[in-house]
N, C-alpha and C positions, 0 to 999 in steps of 0.2 A: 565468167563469174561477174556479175552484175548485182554483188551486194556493198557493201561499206555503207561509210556517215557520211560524205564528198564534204566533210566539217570545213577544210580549205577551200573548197570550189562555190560552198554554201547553195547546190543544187544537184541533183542527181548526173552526175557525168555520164552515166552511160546516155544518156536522155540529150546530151549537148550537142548541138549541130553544129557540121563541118560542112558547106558547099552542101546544104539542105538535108545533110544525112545525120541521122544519131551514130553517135563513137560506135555505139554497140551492133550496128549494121556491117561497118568496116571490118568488126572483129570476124561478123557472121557473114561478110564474103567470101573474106583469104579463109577462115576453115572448111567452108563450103566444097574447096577447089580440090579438101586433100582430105575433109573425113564423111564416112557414110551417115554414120548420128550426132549429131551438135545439138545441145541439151543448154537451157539459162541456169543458173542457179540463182535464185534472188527469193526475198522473201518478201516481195511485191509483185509478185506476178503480174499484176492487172496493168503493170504498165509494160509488158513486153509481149502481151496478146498480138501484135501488129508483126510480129517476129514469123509466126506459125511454126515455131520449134517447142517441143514439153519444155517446162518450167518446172526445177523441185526447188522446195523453201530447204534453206539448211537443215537436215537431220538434228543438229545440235545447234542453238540458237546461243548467239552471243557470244561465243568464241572467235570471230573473223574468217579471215582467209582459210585457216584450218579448215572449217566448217566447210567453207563453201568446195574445197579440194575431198574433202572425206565425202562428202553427198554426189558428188560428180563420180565419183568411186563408186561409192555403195548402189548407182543408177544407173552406170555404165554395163553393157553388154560384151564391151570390147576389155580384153587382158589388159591394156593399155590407154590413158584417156590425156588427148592435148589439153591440160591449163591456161587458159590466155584471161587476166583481165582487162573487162570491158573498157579500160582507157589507155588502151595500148593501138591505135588505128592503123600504125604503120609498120603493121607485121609483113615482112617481103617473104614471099613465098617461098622464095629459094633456099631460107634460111631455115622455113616450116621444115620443108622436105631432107634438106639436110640433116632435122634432129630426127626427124621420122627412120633416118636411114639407118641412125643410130642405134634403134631400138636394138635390149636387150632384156631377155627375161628376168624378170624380181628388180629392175633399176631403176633408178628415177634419169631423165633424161635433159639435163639443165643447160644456160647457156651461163658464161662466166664473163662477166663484163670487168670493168677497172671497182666497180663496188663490191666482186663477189658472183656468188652463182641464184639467178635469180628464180624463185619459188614462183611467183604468179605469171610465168611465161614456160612452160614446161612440161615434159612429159609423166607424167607417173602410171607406175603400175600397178594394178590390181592389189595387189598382194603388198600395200603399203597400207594399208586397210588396217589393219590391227595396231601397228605402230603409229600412225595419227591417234587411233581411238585413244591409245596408252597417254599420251600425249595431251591429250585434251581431258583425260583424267586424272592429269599429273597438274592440272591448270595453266598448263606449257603451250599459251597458242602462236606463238611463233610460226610463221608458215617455213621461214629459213633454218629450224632448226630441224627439220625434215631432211635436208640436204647433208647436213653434218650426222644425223643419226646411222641414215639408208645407205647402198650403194650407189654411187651415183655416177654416169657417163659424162664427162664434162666434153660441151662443145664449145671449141674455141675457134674465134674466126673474127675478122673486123668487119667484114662487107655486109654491112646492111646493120651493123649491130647496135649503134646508137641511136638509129634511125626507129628499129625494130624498136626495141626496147623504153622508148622515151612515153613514159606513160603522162597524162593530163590531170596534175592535183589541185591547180590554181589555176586563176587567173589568168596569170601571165603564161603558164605554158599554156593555155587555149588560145594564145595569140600567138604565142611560136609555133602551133600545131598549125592554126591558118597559114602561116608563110609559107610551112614545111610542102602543104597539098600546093599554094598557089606552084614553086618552084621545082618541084619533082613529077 
């Protein structure tokens, strides 16, 4: 997902460079490794032509994260669709495949950090489809209150998770993200 305001960042983060690469490259390597279709969701297309992956604008505009989880949905071909947003670079594979492993029919497939179980890193299925809709006609856009609604497989584990999970909203995390690449 490659939409928001980046209002802290004051520039489109997916668009930020790390070691000459945009955030949203990194996202579109590690999934490259473990899904057949990888799809942008933004409602700027014209800046992720460079990608050669389909682009949909949110189905429902102005709602946030929601939106952008329910149009990965509603354009997805697969029962099951990975969520990663775009300012998330240092997803570890092993962690991907772990939730992959997880999968279970009609669940959402989440990881549970010390903040909670996180919505824009996750797996959801198909058939959550209806319950976003409800949701966002309830003017409920909360992407986390999906987690609390649906059934949900929680994966716990520490190896790799703060790492995984450390997404880039300022500033200053886009200079803790460069140390992170220089040292790992």
């Amino acid at each position: 997902m490659a939409g928001g305001k980046s209002s802290r960042m004051g520039r489109n983060k997916a668009l930020i460079e790390i070691i000459g690469k945009p955030l949203i490259t990194y996202v579109r390597d590690t999934l490259q490794e473990i899904c057949e279709d990888i799809a942008i969701i933004s409602n700027e297309p014209e800046n992720y032509n460079f990608l050669s992956l389909p682009i949909h604008r949110d189905a429902i505009e102005s709602v946030g994260p929601l939106a952008g989880i329910y149009t990965a949905l509603l354009h997805s071909q697969q029962e099951h669709c990975i969520i990663v947003a775009c300012d998330m670079p240092f997803i570890a594979m092993d962690l991907l495949s772990q939730m992959v492993k997880c999968i279970e029919k009609d669940k959402i497939i989440a990881l549970r950090s010390k903040q909670g179980l996180e919505p824009l890193f996750a797996i959801y299925p198909k058939s959550a489809l209806p319950a976003i809709k409800l949701l966002i006609e309830a003017k409920t856009y909360r992407a986390g209150l999906l987690l609390e609604k649906l059934p949900v497989v929680e994966v716990v584990t520490s190896k790799n998770l703060s790492r995984s999970l450390f997404n880039i909203n300022t500033p200053e995390d886009l200079e803790i993200a460069k140390n992170y690449d220089r040292h790992s």
